[in-house]
C-alpha positions as CSV (number, residue, x, y, z in Angstrom):
1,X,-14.2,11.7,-14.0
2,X,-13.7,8.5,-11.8
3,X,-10.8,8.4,-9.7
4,X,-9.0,6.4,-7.2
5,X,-8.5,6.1,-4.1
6,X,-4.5,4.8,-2.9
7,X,-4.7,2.1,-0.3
8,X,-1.1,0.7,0.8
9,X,-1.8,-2.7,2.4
10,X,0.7,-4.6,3.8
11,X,-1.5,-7.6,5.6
12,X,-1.4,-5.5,9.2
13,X,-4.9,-5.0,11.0
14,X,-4.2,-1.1,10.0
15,X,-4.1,-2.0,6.8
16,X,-7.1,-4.0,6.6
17,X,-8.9,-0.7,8.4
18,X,-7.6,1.7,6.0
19,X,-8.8,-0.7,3.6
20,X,-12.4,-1.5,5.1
21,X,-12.8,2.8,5.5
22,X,-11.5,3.5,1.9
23,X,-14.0,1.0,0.6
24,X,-16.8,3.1,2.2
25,X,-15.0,6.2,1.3
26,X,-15.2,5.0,-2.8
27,X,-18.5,3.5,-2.5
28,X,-19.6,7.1,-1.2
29,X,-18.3,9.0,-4.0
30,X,-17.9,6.2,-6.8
31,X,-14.3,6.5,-6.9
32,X,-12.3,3.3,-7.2
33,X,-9.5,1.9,-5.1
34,X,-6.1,1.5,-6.1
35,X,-4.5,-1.2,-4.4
36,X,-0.6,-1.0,-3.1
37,X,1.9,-3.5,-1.6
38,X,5.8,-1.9,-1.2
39,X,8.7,-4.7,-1.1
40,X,12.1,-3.2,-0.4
41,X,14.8,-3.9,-3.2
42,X,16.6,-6.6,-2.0
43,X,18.4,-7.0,-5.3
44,X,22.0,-6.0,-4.1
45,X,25.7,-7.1,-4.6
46,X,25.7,-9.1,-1.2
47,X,22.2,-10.4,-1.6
48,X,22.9,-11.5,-5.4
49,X,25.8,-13.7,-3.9
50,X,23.6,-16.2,-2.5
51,X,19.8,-15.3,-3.9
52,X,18.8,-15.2,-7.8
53,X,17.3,-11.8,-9.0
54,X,14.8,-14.9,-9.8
55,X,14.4,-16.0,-6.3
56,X,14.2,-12.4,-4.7
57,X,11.0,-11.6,-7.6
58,X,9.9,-14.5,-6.4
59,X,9.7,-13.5,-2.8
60,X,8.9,-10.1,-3.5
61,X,5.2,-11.2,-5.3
62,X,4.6,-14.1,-3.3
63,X,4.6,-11.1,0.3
64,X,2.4,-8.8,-2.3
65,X,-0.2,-11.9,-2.7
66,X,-0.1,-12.9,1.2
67,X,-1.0,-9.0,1.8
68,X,-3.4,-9.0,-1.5
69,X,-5.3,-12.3,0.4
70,X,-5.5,-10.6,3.4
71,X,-7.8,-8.0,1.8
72,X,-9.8,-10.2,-0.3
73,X,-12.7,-10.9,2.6
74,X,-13.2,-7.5,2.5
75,X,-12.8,-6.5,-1.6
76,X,-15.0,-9.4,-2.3
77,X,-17.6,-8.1,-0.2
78,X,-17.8,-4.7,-2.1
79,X,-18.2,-3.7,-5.7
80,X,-15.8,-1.3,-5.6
81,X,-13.5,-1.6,-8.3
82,X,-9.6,-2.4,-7.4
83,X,-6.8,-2.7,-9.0
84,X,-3.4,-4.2,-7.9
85,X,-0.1,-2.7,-7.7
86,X,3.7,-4.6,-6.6
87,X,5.9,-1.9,-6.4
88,X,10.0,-2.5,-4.8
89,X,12.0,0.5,-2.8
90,X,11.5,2.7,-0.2
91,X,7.8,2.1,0.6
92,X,6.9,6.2,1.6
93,X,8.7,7.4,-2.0
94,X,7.0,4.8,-4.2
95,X,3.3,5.3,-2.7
96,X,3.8,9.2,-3.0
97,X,5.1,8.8,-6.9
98,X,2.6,6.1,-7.6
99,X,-0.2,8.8,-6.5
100,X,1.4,11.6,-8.3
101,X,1.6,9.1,-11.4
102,X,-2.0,7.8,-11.3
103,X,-3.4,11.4,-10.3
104,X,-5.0,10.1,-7.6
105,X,-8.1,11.6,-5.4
106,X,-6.0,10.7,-1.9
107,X,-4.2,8.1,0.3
108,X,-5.5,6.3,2.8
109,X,-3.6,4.4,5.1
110,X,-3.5,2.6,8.5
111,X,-1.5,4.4,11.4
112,X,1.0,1.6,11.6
113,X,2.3,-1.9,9.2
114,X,3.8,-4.6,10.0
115,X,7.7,-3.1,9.9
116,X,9.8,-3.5,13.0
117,X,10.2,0.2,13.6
118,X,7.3,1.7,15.5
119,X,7.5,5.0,16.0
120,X,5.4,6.7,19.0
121,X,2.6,8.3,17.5
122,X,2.2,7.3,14.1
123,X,4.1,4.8,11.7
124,X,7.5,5.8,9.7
125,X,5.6,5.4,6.2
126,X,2.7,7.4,7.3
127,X,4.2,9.9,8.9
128,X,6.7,9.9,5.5
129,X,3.8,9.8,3.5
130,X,1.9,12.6,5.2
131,X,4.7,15.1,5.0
132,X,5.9,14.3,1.2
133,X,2.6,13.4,-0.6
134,X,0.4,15.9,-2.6
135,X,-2.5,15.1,-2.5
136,X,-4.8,14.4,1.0
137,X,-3.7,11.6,2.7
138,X,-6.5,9.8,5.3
139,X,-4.1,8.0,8.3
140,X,-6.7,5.3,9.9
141,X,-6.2,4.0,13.2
């Protein structure tokens, strides 16, 4: 049975790498790649004063298809087949339900994104992701 492989992508150069080494990865084994970009939910009581639930969608997919571009050099220079996931909250707990949903062979993801917290080895979503998920999870540098 096919399977895929998780790829969070967020637009960062780790992202990209993850992405570039699960292409590899699914070519090797046939497995496909299941594209993710996380947006936090920004639709709250003090945001909703002055944004639409309209204008914050909006937002929300036009960040998954600037981090969807980024990857297309290298998606479009593979046959692997991808499909595309926008997905809003807490970017660790949506990837690891998203992979427990889909049943999927593992995660791969880069060390670090693009968020303003850096911690000092590896990112706060990967190291999330690497103690909650359950299946193997691949951190790239």
């Amino acid at each position: 049975m096919k399977q895929n492989y998780l790829v969070p992508v967020d637009g960062s150069d780790h992202s990209l790498r993850a992405l570039a080494y699960a292409i590899e990865h699914a070519k090797e084994t046939d497995n496909g790649i299941l594209l993710v970009h996380v947006q936090p939910e920004y639709d709250t009581h003090n945001i909703r004063r002055f944004i639409t639930k309209e204008q914050i969608k909006e937002y929300q997919q036009e960040m998954a298809d600037e981090a969807f571009l980024a990857a297309e050099p290298l998606l479009s220079q593979s046959d692997v087949t991808v499909e595309k996931v926008l997905l809003t909250g807490v970017a660790s707990d949506e990837i690891c339900r998203l992979a427990r949903k889909e049943k999927v062979k593992g995660i791969i993801m880069g060390s670090r994104g693009l968020g303003r917290v850096k911690g000092s080895v590896l990112g706060s979503i990967s190291y999330s992701v690497l103690h909650t998920a359950d299946v193997p999870v691949t951190v790239v540098p």
